[in-house]
C-alpha beads as a LAMMPS data file, in Angstrom:
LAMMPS data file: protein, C-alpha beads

413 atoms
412 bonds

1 atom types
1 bond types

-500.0 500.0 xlo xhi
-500.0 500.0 ylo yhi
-500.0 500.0 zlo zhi

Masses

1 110.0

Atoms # bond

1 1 1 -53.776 -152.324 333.331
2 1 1 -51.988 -149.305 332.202
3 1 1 -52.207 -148.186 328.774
4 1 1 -49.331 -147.620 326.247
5 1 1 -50.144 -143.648 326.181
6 1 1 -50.263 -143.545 329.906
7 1 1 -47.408 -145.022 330.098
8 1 1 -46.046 -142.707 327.636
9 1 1 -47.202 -139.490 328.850
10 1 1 -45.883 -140.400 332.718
11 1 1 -42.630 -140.773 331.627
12 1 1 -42.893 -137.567 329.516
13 1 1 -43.739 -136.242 332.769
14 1 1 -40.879 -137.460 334.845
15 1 1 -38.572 -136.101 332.185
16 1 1 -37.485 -132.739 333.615
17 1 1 -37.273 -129.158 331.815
18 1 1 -36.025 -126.327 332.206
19 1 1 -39.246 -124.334 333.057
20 1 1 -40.176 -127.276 335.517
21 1 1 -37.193 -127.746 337.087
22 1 1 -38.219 -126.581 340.952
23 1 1 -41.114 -129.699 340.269
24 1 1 -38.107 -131.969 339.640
25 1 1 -36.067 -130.907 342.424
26 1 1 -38.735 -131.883 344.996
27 1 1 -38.936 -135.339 343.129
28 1 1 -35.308 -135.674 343.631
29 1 1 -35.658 -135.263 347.304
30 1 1 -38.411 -137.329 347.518
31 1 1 -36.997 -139.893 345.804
32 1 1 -33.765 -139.577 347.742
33 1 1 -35.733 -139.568 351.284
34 1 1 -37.493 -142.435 350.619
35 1 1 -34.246 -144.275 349.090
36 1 1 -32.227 -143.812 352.712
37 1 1 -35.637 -144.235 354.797
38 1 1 -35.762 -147.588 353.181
39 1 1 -32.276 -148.246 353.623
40 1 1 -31.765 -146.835 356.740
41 1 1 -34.887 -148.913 358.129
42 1 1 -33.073 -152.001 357.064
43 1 1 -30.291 -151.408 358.566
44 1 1 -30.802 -150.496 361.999
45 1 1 -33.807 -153.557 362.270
46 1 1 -30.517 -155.813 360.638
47 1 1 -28.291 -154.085 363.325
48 1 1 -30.736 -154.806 366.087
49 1 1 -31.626 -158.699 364.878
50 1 1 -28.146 -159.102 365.191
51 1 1 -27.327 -157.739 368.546
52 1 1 -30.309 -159.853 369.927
53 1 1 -29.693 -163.056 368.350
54 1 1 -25.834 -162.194 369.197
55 1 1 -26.373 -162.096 372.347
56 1 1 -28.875 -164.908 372.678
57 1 1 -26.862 -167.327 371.167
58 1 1 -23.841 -166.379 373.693
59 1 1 -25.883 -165.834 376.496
60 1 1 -27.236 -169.504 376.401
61 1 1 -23.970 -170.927 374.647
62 1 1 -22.432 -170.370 378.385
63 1 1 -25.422 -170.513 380.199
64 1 1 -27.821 -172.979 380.470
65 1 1 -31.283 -172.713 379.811
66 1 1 -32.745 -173.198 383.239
67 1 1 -30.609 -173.987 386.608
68 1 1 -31.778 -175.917 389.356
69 1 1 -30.505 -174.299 392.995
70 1 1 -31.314 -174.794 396.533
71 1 1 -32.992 -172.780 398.436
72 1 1 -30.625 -173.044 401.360
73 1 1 -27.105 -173.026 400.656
74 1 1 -25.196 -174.917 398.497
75 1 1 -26.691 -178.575 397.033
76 1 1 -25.286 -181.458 398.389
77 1 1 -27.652 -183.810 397.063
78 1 1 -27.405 -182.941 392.969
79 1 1 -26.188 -186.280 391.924
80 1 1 -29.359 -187.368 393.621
81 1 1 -31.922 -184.687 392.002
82 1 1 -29.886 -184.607 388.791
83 1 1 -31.012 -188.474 388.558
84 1 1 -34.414 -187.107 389.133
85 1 1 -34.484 -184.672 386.265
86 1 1 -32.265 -185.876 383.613
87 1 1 -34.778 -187.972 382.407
88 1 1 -37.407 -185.238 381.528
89 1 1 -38.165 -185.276 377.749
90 1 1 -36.562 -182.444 376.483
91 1 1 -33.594 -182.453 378.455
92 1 1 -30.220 -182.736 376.679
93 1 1 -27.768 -182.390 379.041
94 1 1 -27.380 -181.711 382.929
95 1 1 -24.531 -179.778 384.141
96 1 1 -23.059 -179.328 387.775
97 1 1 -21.789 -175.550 388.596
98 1 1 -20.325 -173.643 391.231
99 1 1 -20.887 -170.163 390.720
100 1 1 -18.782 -167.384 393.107
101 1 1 -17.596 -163.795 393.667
102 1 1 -13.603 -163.589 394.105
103 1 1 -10.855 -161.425 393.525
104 1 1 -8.101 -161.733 390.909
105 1 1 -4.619 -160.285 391.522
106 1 1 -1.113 -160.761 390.520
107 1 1 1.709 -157.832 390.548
108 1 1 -0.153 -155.053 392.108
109 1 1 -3.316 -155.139 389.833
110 1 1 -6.350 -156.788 391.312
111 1 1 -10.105 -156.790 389.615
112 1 1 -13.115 -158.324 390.906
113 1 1 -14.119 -161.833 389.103
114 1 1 -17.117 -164.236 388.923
115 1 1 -15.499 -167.373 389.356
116 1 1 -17.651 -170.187 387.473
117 1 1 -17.073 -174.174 387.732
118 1 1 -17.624 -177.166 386.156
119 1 1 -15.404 -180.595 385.156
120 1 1 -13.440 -180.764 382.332
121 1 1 -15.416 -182.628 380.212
122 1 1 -18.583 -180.356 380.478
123 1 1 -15.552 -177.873 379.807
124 1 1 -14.892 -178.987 376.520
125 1 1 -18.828 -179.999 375.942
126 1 1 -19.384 -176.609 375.424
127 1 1 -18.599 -175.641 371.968
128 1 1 -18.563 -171.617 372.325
129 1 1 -15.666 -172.492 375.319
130 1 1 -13.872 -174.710 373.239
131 1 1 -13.758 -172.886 370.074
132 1 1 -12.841 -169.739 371.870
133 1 1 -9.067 -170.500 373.374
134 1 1 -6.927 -167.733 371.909
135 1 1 -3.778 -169.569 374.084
136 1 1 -2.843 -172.201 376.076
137 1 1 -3.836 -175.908 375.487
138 1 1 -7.088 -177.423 376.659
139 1 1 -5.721 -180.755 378.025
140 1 1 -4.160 -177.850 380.208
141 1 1 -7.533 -177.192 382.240
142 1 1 -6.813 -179.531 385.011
143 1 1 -6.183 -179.647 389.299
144 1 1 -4.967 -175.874 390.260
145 1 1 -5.264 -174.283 386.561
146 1 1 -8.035 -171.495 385.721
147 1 1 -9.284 -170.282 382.108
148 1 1 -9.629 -165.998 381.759
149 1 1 -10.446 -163.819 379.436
150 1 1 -8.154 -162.380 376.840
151 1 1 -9.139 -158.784 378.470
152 1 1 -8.833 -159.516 382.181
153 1 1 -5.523 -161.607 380.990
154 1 1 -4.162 -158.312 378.966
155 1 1 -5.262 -155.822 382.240
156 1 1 -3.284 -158.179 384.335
157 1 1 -0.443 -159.115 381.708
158 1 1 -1.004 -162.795 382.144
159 1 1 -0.103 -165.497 379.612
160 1 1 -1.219 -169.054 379.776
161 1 1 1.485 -170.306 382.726
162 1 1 1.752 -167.767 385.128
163 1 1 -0.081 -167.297 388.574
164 1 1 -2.300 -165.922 390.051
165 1 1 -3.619 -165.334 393.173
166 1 1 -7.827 -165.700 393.917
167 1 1 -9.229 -164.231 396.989
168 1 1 -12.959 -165.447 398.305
169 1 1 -14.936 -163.084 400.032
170 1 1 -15.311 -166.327 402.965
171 1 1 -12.850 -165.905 405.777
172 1 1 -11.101 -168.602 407.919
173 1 1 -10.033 -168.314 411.315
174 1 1 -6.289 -167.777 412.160
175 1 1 -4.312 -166.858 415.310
176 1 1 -4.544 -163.011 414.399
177 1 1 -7.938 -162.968 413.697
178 1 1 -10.195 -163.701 410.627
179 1 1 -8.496 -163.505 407.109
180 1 1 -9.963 -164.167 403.365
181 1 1 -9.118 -167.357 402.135
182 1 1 -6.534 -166.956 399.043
183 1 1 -4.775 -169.665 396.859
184 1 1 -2.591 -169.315 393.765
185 1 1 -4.001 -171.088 390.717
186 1 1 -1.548 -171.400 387.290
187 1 1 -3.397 -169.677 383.930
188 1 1 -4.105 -172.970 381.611
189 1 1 -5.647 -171.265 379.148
190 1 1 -7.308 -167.685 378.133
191 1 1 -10.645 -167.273 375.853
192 1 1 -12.537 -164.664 373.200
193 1 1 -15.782 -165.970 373.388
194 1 1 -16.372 -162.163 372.039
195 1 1 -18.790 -160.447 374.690
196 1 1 -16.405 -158.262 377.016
197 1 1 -18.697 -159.092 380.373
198 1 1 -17.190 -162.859 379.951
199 1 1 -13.959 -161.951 378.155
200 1 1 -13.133 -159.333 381.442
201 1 1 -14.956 -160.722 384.282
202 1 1 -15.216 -164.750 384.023
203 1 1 -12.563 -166.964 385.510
204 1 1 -13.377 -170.665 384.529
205 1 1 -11.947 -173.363 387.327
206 1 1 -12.046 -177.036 387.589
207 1 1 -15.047 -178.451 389.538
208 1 1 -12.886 -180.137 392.140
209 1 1 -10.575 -177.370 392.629
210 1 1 -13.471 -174.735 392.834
211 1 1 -14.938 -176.860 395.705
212 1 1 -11.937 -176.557 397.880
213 1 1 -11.594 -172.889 397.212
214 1 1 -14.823 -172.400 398.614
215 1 1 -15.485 -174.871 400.905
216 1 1 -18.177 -176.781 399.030
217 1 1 -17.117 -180.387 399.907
218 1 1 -18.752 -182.597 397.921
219 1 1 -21.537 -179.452 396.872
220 1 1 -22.282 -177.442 393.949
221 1 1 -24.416 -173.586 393.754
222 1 1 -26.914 -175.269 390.870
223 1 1 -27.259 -177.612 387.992
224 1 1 -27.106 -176.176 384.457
225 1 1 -30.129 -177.521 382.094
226 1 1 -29.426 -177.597 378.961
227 1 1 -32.831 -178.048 376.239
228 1 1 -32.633 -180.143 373.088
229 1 1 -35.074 -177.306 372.123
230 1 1 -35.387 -173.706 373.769
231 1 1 -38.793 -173.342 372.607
232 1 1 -40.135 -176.102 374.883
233 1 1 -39.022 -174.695 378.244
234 1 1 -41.916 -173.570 379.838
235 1 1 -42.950 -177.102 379.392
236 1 1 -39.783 -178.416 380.357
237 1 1 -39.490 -175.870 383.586
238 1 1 -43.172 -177.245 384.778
239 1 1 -42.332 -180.548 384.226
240 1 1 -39.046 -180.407 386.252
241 1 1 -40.541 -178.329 389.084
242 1 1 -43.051 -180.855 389.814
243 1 1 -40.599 -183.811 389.902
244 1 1 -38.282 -181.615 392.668
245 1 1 -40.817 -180.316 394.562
246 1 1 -39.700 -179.141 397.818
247 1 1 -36.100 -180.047 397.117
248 1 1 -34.679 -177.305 395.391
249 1 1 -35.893 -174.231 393.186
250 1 1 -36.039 -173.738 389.302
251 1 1 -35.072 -170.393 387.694
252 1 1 -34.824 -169.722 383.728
253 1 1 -32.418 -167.632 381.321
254 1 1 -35.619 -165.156 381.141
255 1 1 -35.710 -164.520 384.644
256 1 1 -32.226 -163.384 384.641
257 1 1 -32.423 -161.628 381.473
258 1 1 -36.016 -160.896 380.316
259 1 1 -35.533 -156.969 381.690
260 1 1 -32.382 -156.541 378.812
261 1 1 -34.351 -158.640 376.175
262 1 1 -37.696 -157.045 377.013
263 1 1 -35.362 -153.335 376.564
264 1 1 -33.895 -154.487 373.274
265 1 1 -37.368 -155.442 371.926
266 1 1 -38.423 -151.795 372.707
267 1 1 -35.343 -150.062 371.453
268 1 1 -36.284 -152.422 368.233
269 1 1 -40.387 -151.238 367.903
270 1 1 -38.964 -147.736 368.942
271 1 1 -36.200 -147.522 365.985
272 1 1 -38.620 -148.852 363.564
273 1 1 -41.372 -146.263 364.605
274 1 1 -38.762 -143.310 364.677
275 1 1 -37.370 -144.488 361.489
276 1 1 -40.642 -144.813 359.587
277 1 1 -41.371 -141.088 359.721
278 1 1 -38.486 -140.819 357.445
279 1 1 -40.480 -142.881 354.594
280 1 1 -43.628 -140.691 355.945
281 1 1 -41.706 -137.683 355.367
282 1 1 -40.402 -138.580 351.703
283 1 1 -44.090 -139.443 351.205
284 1 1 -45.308 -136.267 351.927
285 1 1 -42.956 -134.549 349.800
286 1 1 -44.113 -136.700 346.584
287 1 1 -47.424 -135.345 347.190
288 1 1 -46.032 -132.023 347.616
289 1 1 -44.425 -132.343 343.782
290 1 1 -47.257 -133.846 342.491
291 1 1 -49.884 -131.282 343.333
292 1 1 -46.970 -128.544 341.516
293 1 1 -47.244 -131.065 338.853
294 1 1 -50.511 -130.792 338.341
295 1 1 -51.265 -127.088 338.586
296 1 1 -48.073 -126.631 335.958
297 1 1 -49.252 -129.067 333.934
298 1 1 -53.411 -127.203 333.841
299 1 1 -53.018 -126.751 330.131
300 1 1 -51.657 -130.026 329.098
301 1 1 -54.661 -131.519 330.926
302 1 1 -57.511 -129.953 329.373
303 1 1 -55.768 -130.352 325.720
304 1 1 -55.824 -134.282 326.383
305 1 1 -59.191 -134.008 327.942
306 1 1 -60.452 -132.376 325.146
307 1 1 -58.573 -134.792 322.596
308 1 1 -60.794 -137.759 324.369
309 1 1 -58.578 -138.534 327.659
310 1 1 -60.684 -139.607 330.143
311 1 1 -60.739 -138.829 333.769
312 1 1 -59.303 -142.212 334.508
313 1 1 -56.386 -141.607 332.009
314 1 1 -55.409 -138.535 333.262
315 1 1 -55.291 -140.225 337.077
316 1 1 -53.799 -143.398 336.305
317 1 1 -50.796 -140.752 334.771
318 1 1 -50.388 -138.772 337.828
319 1 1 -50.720 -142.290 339.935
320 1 1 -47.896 -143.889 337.309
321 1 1 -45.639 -140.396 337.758
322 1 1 -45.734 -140.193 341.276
323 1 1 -45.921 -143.882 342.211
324 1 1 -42.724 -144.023 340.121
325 1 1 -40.980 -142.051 342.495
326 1 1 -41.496 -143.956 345.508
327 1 1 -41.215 -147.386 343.747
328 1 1 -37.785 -146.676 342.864
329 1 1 -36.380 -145.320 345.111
330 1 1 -38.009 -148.077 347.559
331 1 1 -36.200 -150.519 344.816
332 1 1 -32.709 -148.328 345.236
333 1 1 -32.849 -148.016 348.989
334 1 1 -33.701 -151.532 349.673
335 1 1 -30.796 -153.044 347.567
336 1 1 -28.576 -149.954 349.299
337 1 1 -29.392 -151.369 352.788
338 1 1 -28.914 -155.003 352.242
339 1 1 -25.635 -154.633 350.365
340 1 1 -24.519 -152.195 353.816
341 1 1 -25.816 -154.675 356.006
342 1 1 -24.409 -157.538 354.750
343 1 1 -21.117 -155.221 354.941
344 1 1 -21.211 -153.825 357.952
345 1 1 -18.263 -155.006 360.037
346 1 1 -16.153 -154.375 357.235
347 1 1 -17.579 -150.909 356.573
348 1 1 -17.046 -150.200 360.443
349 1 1 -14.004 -151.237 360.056
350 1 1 -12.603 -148.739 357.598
351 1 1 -14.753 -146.346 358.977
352 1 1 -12.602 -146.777 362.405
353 1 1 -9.737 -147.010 360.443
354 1 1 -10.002 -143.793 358.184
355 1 1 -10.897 -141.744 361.386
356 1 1 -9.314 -143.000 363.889
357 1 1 -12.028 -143.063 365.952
358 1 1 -13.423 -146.213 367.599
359 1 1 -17.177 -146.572 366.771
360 1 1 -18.296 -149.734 368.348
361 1 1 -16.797 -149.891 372.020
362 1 1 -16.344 -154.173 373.560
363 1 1 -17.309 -152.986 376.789
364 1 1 -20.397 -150.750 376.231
365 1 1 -21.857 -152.921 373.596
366 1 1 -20.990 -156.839 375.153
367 1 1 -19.904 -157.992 371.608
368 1 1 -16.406 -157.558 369.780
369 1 1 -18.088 -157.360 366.284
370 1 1 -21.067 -155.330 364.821
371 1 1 -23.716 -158.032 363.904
372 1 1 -26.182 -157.613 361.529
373 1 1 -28.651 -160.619 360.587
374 1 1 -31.046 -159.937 358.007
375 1 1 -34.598 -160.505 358.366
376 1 1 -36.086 -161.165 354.673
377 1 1 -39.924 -160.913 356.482
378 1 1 -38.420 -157.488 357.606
379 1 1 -37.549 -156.584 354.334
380 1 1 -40.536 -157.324 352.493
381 1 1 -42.690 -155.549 355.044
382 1 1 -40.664 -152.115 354.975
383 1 1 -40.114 -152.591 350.691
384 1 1 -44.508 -153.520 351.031
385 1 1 -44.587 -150.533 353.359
386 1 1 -42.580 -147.686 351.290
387 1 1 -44.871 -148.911 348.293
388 1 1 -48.110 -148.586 349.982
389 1 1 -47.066 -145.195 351.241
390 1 1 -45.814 -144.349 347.536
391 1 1 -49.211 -145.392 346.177
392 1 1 -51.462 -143.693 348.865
393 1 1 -49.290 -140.474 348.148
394 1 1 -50.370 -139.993 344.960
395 1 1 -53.903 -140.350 345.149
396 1 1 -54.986 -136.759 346.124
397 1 1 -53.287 -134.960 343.657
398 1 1 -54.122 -137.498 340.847
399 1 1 -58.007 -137.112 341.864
400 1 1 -57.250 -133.456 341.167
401 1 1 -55.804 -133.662 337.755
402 1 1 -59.097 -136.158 337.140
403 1 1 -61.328 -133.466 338.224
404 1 1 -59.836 -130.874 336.645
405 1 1 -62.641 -128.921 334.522
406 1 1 -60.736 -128.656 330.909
407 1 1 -62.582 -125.235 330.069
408 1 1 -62.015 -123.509 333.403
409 1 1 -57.770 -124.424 332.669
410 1 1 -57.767 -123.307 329.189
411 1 1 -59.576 -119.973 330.110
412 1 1 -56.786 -118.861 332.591
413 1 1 -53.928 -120.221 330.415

Bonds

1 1 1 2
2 1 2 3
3 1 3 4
4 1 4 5
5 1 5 6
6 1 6 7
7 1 7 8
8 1 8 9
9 1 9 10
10 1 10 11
11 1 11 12
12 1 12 13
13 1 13 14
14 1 14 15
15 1 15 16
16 1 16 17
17 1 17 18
18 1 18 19
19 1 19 20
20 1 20 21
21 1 21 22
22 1 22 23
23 1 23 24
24 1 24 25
25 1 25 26
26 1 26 27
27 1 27 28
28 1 28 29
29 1 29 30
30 1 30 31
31 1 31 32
32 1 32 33
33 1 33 34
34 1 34 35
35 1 35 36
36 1 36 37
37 1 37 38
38 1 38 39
39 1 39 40
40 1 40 41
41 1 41 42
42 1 42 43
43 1 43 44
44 1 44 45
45 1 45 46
46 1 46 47
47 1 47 48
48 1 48 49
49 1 49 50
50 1 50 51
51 1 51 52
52 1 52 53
53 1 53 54
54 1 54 55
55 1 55 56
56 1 56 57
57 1 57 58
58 1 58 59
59 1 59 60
60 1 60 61
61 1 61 62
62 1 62 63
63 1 63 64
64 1 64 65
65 1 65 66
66 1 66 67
67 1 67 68
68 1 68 69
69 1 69 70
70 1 70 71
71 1 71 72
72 1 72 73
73 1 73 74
74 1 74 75
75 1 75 76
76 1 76 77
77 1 77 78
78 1 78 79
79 1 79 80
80 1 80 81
81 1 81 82
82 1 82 83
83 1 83 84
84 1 84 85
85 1 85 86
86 1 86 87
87 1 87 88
88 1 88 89
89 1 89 90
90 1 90 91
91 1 91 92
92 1 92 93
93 1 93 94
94 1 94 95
95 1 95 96
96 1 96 97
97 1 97 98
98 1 98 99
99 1 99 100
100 1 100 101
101 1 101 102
102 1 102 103
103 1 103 104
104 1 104 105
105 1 105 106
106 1 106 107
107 1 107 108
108 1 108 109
109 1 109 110
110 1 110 111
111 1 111 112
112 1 112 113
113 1 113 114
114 1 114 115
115 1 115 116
116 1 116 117
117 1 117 118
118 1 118 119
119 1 119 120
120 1 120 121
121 1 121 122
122 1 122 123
123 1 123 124
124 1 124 125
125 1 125 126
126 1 126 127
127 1 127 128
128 1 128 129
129 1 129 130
130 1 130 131
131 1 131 132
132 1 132 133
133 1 133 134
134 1 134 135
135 1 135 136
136 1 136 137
137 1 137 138
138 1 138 139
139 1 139 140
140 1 140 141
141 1 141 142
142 1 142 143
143 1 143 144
144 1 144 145
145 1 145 146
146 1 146 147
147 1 147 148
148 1 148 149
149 1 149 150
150 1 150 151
151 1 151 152
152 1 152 153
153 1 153 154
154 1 154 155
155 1 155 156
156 1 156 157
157 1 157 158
158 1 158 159
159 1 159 160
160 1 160 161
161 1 161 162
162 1 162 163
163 1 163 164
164 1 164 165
165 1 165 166
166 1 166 167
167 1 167 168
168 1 168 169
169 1 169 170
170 1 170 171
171 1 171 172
172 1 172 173
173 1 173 174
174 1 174 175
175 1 175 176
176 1 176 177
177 1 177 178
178 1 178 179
179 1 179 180
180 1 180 181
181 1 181 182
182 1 182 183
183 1 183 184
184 1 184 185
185 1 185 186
186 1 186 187
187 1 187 188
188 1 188 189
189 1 189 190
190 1 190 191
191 1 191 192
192 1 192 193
193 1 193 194
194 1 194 195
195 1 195 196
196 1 196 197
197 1 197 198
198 1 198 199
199 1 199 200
200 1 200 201
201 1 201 202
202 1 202 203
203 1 203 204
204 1 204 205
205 1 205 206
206 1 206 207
207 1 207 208
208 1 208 209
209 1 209 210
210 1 210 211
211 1 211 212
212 1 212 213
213 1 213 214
214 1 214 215
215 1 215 216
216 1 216 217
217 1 217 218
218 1 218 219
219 1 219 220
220 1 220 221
221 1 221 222
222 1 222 223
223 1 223 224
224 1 224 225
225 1 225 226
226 1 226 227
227 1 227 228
228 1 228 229
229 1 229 230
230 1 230 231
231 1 231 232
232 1 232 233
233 1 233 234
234 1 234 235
235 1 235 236
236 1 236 237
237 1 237 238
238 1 238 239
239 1 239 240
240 1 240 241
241 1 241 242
242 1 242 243
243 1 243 244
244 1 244 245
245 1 245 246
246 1 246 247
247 1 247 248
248 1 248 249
249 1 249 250
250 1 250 251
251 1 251 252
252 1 252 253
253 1 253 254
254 1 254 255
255 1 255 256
256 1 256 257
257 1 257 258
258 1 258 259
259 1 259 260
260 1 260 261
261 1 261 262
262 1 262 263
263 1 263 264
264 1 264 265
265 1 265 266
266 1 266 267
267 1 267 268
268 1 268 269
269 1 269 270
270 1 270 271
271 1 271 272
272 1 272 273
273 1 273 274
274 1 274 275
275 1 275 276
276 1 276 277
277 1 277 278
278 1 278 279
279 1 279 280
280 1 280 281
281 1 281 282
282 1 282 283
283 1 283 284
284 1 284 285
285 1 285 286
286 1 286 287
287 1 287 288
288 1 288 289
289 1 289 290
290 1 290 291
291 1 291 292
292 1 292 293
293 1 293 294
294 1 294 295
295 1 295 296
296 1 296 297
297 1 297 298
298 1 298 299
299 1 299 300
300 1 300 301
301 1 301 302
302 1 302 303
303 1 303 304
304 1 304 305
305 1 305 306
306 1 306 307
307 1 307 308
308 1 308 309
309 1 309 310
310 1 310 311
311 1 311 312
312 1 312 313
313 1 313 314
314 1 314 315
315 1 315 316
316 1 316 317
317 1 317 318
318 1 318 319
319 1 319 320
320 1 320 321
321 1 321 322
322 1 322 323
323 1 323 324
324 1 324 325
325 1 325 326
326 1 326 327
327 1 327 328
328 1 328 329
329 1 329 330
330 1 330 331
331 1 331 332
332 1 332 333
333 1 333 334
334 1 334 335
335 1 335 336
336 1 336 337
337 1 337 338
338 1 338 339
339 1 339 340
340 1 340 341
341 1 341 342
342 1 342 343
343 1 343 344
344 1 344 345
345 1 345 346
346 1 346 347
347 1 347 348
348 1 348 349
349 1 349 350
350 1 350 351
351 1 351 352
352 1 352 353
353 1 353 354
354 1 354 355
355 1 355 356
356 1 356 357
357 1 357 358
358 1 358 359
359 1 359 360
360 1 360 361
361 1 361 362
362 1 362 363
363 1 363 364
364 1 364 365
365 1 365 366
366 1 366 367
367 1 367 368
368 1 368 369
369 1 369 370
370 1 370 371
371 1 371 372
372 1 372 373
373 1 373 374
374 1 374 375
375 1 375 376
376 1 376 377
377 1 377 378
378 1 378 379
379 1 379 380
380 1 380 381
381 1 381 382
382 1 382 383
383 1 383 384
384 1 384 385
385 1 385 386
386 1 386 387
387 1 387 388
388 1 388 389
389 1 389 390
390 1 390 391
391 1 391 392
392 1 392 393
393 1 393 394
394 1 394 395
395 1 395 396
396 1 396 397
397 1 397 398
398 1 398 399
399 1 399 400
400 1 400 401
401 1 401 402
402 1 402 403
403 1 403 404
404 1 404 405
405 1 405 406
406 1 406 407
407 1 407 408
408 1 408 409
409 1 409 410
410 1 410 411
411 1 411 412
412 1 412 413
């Protein structure tokens, strides 16, 4: 335990002067580095939490978690194999897709689309789909009718009502020659599920319809599995493999995305390296003040050594004075970072709006909003880390004010 003069003379210490004052600027610094290194850390790990579980949680709110296909051509037989499967424990609900390229056009303006399928009750199943119509009814979503995006339906000026025309990259004989199949569908509905891929490049269409667009009578492109738990689908994905064996294939969300996840895990571990050299930095900058400390403060040492301070005193002070630093602003900086975290899309926001400057782009980021999500295990560990660093800091220079030789400082002094 620290004593009451230790105490004492470490805050005596902190206390700047005049004649000390270059020592107190390199405090100030150090405490200010390690203050934003904290802060900053917290952040950007908040920032990228966010994006990932952002994008998780939309990626798998419209997609399922694993999607049975066959390995031929469209799947005829899915009522038969979704009997098969449905039953697997873990399974909560099976959904039949068509999945297709096509192009959208109305007025001049054409963009390419993925066209996705499913009936209207697996349609309004889906929570992120439902709670995401920005116009347009839902009862809507029926025969002829599509659901777009709010940014494919502003590039093409379309509002919930007017037509437009699809064109499948499948052709169909004619007198003249071969021609693309087209058909005019009537907007039902447009969406902001709040990624931009989906908002600008998804056209949702009733099952039935979608199978006469593309010739899939009485077929489907896959079946949409849907986990009661995501956790349990490598067990799931065995289980439902073996039970369809030789009838169709079984692919998972991580096969489509693990090469973007597996990126944003390294962008994380690389951030959190890059950013730690900041705290490193601030670190080496205490011990930088501390050692000036120490050689101004010779004189002052060898008086208390002489008036009975012993060589643990004198390093628990310089340990106390310079751990002070770094504790504080650790303290400072972490309570900085949450509070900006917590803040951010509202901080953006004014940011954007005092500049006039757009700092988070929809389409090079996939999501409308900056997340953040806070990671308290995160937190601890960087606040545990800046105080270990603090600590360890300190250590040389106070073992140099401990074996400082009282006579040899008085001599020179």
């Amino acid at each position: 335990m620290l004593s009451r003069f230790e105490r004492m003379v470490a805050w005596r210490y902190l206390r700047s002067k005049k004649a000390e004052g270059f020592v107190s600027v390199i405090a100030g610094f150090s405490f200010a580095g390690i203050m934003l290194g904290v802060a900053t850390l917290i952040i950007v790990m908040s920032v990228m939490n966010g994006f990932r579980a952002e994008l998780f949680n939309r990626i798998l709110g419209l997609n399922g978690h694993m999607n049975i296909y066959s390995q031929s051509g469209p799947l005829y037989d899915y009522d038969y194999i979704k009997s098969q499967v449905e039953a697997t424990p873990g399974i909560e609900i099976i959904v039949p897709i068509i999945e297709g390229q096509a192009l959208v056009s109305r007025g001049g303006s054409a963009s390419g689309v993925l066209v996705r399928a499913m009936t209207w009750k697996d349609f309004t199943n889906r929570k992120i789909l439902r709670d995401s119509i920005t116009q347009g009814k839902l009862e809507d979503f029926t025969g002829a009718t599509v659901a777009i995006g709010d940014v494919l339906a502003q590039k093409l000026r379309i509002r919930p009502g007017d037509k437009i025309t699809l064109t499948s990259p499948q052709v169909k004989s004619t007198p003249f020659g071969s021609m693309p199949r087209q058909r005019s569908y009537t907007v039902a509905l447009t969406y902001d599920v709040g990624m931009y891929e989906y908002n600008s490049g998804f056209i949702f269409m009733p099952l039935e319809a979608a199978q006469k667009f593309f010739q899939f009578d009485g077929a489907v492109t896959a079946l949409e599995v849907f986990l009661k738990d995501p956790d349990e689908l490598p067990v799931v994905r065995k289980a439902v493999s073996m039970k369809i064996e030789g009838q169709a294939g079984v692919y998972d969300w991580r096969d489509m995305n693990a090469s973007f996840f597996n990126a944003l895990q390294v962008e994380r571990n690389v951030m959190f390296l890059i950013l730690t050299l900041i705290i490193l930095v601030a670190a080496f900058n205490i011990i930088s003040s501390m050692i000036m400390l120490v050689k101004d403060k010779g004189q002052d040492i060898a008086i208390l050594r002489t008036m009975g301070a012993s060589r643990g005193n004198m390093m628990r002070i310089f340990m106390l004075t310079g751990a002070s630093i770094g504790i504080v602003g650790t303290l400072v900086g972490a309570a900085l970072g949450i509070a900006f975290a917590v803040n951010i899309e509202s901080i953006r926001q004014f940011l954007e709006g005092l500049t006039g400057t757009e700092l988070f782009a929809e389409e090079i980021y996939f999501l409308s909003q900056l997340p953040a999500e806070i990671d308290w295990h995160e937190v601890v560990a960087v606040i545990g880390m800046a105080f270990t660093l603090s600590v360890l800091a300190t250590l040389y220079p106070a073992w140099r004010a401990a074996r400082m030789d009282p006579v040899e400082a008085l001599r020179y002094e």
